[in-house]
Backbone as CSV, one residue per row, in Angstrom:
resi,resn,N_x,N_y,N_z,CA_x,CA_y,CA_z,C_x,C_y,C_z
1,UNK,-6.060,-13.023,19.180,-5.097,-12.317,18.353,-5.039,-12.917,16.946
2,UNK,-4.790,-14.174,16.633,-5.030,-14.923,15.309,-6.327,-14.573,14.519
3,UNK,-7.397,-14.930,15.393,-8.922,-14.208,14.886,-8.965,-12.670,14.054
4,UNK,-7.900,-11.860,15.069,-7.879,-10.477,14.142,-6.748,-10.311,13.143
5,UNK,-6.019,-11.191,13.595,-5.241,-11.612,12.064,-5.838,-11.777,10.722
6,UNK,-6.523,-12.885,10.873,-7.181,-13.584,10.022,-8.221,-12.629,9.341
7,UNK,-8.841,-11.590,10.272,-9.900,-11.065,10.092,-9.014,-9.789,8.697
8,UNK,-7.987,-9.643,9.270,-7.277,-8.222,8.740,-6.777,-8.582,7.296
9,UNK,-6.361,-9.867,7.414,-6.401,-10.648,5.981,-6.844,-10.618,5.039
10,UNK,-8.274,-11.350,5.545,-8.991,-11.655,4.844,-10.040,-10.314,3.750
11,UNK,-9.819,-9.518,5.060,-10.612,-8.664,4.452,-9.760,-7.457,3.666
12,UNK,-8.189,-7.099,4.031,-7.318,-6.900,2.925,-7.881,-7.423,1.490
13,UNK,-7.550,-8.500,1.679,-7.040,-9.429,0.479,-8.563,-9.038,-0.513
14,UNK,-9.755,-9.114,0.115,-11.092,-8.588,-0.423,-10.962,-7.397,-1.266
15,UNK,-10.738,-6.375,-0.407,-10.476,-4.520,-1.040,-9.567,-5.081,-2.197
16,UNK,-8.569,-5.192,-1.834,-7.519,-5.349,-3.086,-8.072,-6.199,-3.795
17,UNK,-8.289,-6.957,-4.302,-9.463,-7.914,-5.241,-10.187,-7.027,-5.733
18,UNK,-11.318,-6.331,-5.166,-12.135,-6.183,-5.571,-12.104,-4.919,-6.255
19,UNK,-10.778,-3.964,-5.824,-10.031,-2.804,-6.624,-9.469,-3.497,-7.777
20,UNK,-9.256,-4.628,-7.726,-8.587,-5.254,-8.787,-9.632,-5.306,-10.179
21,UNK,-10.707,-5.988,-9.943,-11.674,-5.856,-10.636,-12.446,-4.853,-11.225
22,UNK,-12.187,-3.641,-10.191,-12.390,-2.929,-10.942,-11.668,-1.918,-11.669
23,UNK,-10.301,-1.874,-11.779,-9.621,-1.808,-12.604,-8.910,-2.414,-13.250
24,UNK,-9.727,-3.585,-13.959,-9.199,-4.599,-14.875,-8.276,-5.116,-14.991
25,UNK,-7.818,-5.751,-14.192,-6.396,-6.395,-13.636,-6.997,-7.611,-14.159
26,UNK,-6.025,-8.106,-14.814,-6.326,-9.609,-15.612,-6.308,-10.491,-14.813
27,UNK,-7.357,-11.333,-14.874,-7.953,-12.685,-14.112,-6.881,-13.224,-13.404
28,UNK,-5.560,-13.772,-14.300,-4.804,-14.755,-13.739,-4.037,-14.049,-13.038
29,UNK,-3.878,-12.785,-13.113,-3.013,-12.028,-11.602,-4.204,-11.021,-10.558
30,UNK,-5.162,-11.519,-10.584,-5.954,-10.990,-9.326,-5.698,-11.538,-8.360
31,UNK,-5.032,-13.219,-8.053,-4.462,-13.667,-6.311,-3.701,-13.597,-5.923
32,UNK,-2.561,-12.973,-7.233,-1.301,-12.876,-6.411,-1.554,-10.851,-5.963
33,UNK,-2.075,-9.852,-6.797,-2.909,-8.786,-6.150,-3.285,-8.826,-4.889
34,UNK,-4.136,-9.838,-5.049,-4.362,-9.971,-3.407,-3.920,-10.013,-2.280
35,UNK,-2.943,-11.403,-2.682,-1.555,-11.694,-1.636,-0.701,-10.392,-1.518
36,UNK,-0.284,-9.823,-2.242,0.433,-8.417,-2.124,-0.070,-7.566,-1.425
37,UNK,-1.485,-7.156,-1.804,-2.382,-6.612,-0.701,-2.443,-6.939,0.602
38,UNK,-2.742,-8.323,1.487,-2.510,-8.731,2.516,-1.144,-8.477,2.822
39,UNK,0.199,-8.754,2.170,1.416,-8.777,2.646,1.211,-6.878,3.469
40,UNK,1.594,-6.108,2.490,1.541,-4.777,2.758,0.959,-4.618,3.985
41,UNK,-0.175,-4.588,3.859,-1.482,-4.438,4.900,-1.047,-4.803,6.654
42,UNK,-0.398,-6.093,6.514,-0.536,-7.067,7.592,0.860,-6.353,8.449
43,UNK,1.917,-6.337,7.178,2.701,-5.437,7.776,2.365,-4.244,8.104
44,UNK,1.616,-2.984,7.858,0.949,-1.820,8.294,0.219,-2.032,9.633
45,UNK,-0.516,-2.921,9.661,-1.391,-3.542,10.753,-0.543,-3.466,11.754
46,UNK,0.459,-4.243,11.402,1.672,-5.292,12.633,2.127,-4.074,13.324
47,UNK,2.548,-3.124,12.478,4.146,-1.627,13.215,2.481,-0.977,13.871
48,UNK,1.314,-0.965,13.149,0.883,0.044,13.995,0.749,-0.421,15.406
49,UNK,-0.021,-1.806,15.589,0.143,-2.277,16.617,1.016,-2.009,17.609
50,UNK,2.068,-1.656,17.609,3.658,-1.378,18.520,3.366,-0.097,18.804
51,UNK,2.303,0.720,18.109,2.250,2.100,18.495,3.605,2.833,17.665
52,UNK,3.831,2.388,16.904,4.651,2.625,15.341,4.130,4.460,15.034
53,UNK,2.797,5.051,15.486,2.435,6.148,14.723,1.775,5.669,13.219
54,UNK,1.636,6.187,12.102,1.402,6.278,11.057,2.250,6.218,9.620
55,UNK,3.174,6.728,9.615,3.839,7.321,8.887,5.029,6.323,9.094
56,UNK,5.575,5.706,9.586,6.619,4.619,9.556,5.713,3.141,9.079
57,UNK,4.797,2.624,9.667,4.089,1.444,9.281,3.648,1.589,7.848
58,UNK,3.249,2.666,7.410,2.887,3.392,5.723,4.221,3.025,4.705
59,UNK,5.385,3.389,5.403,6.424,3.204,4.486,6.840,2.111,4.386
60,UNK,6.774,1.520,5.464,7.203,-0.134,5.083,6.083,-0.991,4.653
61,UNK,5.345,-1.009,4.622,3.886,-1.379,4.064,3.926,-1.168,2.515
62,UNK,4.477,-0.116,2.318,4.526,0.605,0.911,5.778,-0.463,-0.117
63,UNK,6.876,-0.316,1.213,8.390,-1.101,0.783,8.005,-2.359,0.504
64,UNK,7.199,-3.583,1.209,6.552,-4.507,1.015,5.456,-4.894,-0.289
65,UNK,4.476,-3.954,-0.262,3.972,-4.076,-1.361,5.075,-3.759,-2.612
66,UNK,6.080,-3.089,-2.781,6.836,-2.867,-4.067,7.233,-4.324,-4.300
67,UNK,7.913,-5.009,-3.160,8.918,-5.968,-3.376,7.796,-7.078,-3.310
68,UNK,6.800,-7.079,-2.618,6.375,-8.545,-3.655,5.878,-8.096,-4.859
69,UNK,5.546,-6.769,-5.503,4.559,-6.991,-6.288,6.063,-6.883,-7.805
70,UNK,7.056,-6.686,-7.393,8.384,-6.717,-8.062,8.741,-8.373,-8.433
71,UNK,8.873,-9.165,-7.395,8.104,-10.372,-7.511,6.970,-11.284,-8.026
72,UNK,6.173,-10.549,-7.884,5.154,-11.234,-8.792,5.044,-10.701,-10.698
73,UNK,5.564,-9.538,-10.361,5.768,-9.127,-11.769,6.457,-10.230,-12.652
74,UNK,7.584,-10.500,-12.323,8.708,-11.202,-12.470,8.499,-12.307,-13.063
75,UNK,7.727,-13.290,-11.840,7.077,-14.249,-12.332,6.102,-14.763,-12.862
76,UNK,4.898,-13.661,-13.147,4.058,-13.885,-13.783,4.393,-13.250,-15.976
77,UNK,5.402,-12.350,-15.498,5.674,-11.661,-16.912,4.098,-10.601,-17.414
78,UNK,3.777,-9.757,-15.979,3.008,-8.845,-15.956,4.084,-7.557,-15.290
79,UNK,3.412,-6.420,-16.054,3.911,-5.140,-15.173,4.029,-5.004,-14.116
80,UNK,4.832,-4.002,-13.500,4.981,-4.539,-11.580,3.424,-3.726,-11.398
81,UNK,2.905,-2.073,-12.193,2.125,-1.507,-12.006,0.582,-2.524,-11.663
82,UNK,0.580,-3.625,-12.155,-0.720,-3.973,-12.445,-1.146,-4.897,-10.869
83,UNK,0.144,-4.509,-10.221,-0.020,-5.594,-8.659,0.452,-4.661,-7.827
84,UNK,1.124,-3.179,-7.834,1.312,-1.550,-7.086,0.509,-1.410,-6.894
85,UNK,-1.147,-0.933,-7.629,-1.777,-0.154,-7.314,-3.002,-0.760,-6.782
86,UNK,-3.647,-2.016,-6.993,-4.605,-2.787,-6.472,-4.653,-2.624,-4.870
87,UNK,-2.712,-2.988,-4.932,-2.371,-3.715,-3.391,-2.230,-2.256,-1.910
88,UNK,-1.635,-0.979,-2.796,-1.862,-0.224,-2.231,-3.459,0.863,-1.624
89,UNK,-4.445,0.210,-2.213,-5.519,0.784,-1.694,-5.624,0.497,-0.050
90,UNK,-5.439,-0.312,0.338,-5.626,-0.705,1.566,-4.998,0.388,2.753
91,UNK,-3.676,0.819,1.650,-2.972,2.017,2.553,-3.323,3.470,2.431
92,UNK,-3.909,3.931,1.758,-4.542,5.000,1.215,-5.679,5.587,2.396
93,UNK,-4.905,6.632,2.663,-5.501,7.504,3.890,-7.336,7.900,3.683
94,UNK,-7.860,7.398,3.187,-9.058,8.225,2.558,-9.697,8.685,3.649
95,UNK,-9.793,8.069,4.965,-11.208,8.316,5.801,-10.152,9.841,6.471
96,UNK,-9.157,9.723,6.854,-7.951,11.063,7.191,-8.629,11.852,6.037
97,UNK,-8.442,12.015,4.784,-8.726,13.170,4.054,-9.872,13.164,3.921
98,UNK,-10.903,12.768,3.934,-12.367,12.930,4.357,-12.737,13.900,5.484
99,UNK,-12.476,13.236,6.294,-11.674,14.279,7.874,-11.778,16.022,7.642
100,UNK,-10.061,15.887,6.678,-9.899,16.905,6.177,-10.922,18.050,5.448
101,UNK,-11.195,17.389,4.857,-12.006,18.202,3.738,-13.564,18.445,4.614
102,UNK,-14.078,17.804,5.541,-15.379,18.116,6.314,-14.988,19.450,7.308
103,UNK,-13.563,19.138,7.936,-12.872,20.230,8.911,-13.157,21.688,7.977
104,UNK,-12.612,21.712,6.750,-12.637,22.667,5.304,-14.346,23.361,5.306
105,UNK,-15.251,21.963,5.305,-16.520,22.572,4.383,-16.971,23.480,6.108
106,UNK,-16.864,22.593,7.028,-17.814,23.587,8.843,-16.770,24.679,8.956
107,UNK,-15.777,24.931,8.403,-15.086,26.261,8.863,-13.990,25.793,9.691
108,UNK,-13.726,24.463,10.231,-12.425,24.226,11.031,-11.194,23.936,10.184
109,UNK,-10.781,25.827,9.899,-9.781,25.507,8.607,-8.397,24.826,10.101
110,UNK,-8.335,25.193,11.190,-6.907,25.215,11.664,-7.103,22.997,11.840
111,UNK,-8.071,22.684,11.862,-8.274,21.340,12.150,-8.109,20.696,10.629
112,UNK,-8.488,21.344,10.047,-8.413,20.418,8.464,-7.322,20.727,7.857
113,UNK,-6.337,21.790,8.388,-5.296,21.904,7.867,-4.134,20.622,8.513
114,UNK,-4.369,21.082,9.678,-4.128,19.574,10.397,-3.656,18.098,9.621
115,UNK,-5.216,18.068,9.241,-5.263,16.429,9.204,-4.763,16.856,7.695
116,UNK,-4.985,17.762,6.590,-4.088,17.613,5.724,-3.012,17.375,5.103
117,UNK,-1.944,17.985,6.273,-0.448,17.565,6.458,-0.106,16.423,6.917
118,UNK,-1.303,15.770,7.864,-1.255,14.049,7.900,-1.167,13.362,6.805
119,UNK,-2.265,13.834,5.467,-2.303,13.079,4.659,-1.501,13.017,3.695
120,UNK,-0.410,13.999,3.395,0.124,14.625,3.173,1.831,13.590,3.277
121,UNK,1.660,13.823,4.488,2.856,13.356,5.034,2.793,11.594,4.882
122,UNK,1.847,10.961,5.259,1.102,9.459,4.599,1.661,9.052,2.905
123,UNK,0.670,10.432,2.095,1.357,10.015,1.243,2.793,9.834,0.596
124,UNK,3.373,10.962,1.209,4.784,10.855,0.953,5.262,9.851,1.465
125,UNK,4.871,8.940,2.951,5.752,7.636,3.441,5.511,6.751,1.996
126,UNK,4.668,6.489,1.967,3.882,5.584,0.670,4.978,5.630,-0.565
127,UNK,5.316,6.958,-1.303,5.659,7.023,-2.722,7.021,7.127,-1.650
128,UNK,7.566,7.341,-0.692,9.004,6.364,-0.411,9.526,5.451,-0.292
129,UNK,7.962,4.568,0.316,8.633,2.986,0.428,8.667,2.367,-0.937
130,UNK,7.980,2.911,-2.250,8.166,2.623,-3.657,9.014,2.795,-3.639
131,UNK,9.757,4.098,-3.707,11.010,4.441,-4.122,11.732,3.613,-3.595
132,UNK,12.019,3.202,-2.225,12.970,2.721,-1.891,13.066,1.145,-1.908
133,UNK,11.853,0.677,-2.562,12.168,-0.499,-2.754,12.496,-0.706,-4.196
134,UNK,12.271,0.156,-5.265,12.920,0.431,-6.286,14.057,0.636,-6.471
135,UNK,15.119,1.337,-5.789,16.393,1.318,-5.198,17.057,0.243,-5.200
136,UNK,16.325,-0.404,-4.194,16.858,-1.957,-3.433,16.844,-3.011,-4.955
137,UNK,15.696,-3.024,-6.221,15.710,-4.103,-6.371,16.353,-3.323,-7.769
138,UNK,17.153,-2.515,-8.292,17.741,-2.113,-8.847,19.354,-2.547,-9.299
139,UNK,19.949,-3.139,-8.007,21.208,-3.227,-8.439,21.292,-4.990,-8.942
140,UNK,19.807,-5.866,-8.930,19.545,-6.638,-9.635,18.914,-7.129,-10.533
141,UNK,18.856,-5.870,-11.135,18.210,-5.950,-12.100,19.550,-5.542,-13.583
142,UNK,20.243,-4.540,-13.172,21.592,-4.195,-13.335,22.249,-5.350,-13.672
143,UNK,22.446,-6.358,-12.739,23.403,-7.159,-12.894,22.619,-8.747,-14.390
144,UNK,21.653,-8.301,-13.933,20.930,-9.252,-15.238,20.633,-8.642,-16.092
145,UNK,20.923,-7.306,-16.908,21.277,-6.853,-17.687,22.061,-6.866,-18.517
146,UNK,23.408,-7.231,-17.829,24.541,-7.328,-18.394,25.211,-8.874,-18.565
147,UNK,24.018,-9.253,-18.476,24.294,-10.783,-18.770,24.243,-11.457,-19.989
């Protein structure tokens, strides 16, 4: 079980890196990218494991990546965007809408419609757990405002 831990990690933390690089995410915040990436991920990993479904492990995965990468923003005095979007590749349905769109090109419109509303529904967990960790880290941000 540690072994596929480690494995799920490691190789997170890779994708997100290496999305990092290639969208020019500045040197000195590509490890904490990373780490954000693994955080998200590991949590996605973890709920699916429980047999969580899809769409709940997505949103908190999503909620996770906001709040560290809200965090690392913070402390590095980089945009939160530049540690959001690296870290979220890992959650990004692609091989589901791949799916989709092959169901589309052989004629299985009732199957690709299907997996569309999966992806669909994916993405919306995703741009909620932003939202809602935007929410959350809002009423302190408020209060150091008015300081």
């Amino acid at each position: 079980m540690w072994q596929q831990i480690l494995l799920q990690a490691v190789f997170s933390y890779l994708a997100t890196v290496a999305f990092g690089i290639c969208t020019n995410v500045p040197h000195r915040a590509l490890n904490a990218c990373g780490l954000t990436g693994v955080a998200g991920w590991l949590v996605y990993w973890g709920l699916v494991q429980f047999k969580l479904g899809h769409m709940l492990p997505n949103l908190v995965g999503a909620f996770v990546i906001a709040m560290v990468s809200l965090f690392f923003a913070r402390r590095n005095k980089i945009p939160v965007i530049i540690f959001n979007i690296p870290a979220l590749v890992p959650l990004v349905p692609g091989g589901l809408a791949y799916r989709a769109v092959r169901a589309f090109v052989l004629g299985n419109y009732t199957q690709g419609i299907g997996f569309m509303v999966q992806v669909m529904m994916i993405a919306g967990a995703i741009a909620v757990g932003f939202m809602l960790a935007q929410l959350v880290s809002a009423p302190g941000q408020l209060l150091k405002s008015k300081t």
